[in-house]
N, C-alpha and C positions, 0 to 999 in steps of 0.2 A: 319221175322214176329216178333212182339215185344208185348208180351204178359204180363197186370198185373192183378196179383190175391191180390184183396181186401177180408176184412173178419173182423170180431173180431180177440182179440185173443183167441188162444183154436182152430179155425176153421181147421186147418188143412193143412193152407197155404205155410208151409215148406216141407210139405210131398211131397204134391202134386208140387208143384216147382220141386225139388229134382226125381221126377218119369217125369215129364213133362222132365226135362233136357235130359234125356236120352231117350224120346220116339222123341224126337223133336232134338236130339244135338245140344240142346240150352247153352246160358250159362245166369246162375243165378246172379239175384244181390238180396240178403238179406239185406237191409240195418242194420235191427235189429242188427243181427250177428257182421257186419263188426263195426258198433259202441260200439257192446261190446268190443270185441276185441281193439280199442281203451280206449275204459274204462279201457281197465285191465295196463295200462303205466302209473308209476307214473308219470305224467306231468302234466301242467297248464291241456290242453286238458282233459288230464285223467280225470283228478280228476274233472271238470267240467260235461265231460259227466257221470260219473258215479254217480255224485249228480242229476242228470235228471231223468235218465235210474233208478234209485234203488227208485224215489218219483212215478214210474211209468208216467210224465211228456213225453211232446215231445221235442225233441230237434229244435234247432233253423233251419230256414229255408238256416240260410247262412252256416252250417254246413252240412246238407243235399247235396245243390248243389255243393258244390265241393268234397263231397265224390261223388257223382253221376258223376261229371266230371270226377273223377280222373277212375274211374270205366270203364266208356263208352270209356276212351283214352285207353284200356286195348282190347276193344274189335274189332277187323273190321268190317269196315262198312258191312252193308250184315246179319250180323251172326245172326240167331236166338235168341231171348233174354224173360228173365221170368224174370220180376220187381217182387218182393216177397213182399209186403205187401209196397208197394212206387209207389207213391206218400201215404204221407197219409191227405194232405190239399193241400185246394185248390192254393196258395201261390208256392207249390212246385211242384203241377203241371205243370203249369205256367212256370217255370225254367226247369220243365224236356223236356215239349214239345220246347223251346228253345235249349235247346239244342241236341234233338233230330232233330231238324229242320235241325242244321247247318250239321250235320250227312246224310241231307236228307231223315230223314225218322221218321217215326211218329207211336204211339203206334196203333193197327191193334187189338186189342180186351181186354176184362176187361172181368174178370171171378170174378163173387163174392159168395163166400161160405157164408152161410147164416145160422149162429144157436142162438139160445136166449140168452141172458146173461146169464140165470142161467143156460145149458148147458156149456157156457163158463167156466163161475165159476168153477163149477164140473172138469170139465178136467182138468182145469188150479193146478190146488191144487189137482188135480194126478199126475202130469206131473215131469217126471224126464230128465235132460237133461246129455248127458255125457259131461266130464269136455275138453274130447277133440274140438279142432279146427272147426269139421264137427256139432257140437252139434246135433248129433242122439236123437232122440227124443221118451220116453219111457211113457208108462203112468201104475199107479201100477193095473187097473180095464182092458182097452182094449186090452195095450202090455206089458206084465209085461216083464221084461229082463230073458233070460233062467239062466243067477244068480243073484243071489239079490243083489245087488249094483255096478253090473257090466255092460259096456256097448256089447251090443253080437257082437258088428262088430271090435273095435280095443282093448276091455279090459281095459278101463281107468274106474275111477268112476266114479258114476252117481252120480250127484247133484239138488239141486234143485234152481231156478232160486231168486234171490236176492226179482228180481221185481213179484214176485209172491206169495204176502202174498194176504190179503182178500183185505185191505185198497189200496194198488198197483194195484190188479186187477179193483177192481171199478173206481180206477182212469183214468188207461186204457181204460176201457168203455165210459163213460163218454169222453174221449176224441176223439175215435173213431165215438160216437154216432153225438157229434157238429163238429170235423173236417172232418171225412172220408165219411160221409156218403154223406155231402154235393159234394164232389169229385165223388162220386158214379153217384148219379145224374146229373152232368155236363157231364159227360163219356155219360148216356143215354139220351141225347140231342143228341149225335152225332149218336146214336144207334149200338153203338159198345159193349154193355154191356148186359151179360146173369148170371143168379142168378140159383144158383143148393143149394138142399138141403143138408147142410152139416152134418145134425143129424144121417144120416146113417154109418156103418162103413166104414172108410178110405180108402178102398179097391172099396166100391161101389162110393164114392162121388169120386175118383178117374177115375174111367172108366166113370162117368156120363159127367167129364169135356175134357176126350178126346172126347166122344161122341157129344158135343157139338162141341168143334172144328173142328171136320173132318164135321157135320153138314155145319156150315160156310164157312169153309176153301178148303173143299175136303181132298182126301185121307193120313194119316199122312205121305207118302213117297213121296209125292211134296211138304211138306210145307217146305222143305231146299233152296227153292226158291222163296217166296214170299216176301222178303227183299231184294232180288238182283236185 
């Protein structure tokens, strides 16, 4: 089964990815992450994504697909999978269902968390991320970390996200609002696409989205099957 979770940012979509992985043994692709993560090499590369990624801008669609390719070569056919905030345009849809084709197999459901921008906002510019690889995700109002400036699960510092000033946030929006949403709506043409209210806390908008997929799907102890 090959599940994506669309959303603003701020929604919640990495949590919930990261809790779905392991109710599901699925495996995740964040694209976000894995382009940071390139960002941080000084390279041609580097240094290109990281002038994108820091104007809160999107990155190119030819950039996209073959990290998506190189990603999808990593996984067996079959396997459970959470697109974490990807596709985010219609464009790279388009190339993801390509190459999900030749895999034979096609995305099976769209879960979209759904909060206003100005709850975005808010969270966004609480939000601390730790400097580790995993970027655990903290906020100083909902989850404060049990030490102040420390991440609770490997002890590295928390920082706070380059692309997360006010001007970068709006940016963000604005481009979710004319790229992603439109992907949103192409998903519900196919009627693969369910909307849960992400205002609630992470805990509850969490259980609402397994709830919905065993809804759909049946019970979460067969869905290790529904890709095979």
């Amino acid at each position: 089964m090959i599940i994506v979770l669309e959303g603003p940012q701020g929604a919640g979509k990495g949590t919930c990815a990261q809790g779905l992985k392991d109710e599901l043994d699925a495996q995740v692709f964040e694209s976000g992450r894995e382009l940071r993560k390139i960002a941080k090499n000084d390279s041609g590369l580097g240094r290109e994504l990281k002038g994108v990624l820091d104007s809160g801008g999107l990155v190119s669609d030819g950039h996209i697909y073959f990290l998506t390719k190189d990603w999808l070569n990593t996984v067996p056919v079959g396997e459970n999978m959470i697109l974490d905030g990807c596709p985010r345009k219609l464009t790279q849809t388009k190339d993801i269902e390509k190459l999900l084709a030749m895999r034979g197999e096609k995305i099976d459901f769209v879960v979209v968390l759904c909060i206003s921008d100005e709850v975005a906002v808010g969270r966004l510019l609480d939000r601390l991320i730790c400097s580790g690889e995993m970027e655990h995700v903290f906020n100083f109002k909902s989850k404060p970390p049990k030490s102040e400036g420390i991440c609770d699960y490997d002890g590295l510092p928390l920082i706070r996200r380059v692309d997360e000033t006010p001007v970068t946030i709006k940016a963000r929006l604005k481009n979710y609002h004319q790229e992603t949403v439109p992907v949103i709506e192409y998903f519900k043409e196919r009627g693969i696409v369910t909307e849960v209210d992400a205002n609630m806390p992470i805990e509850a908008v969490f259980n609402e989205v397994l709830k919905r997929i065993t809804y759909r799907f049946g019970p979460l102890e067969n869905l290790s099957s529904i890709s095979k």
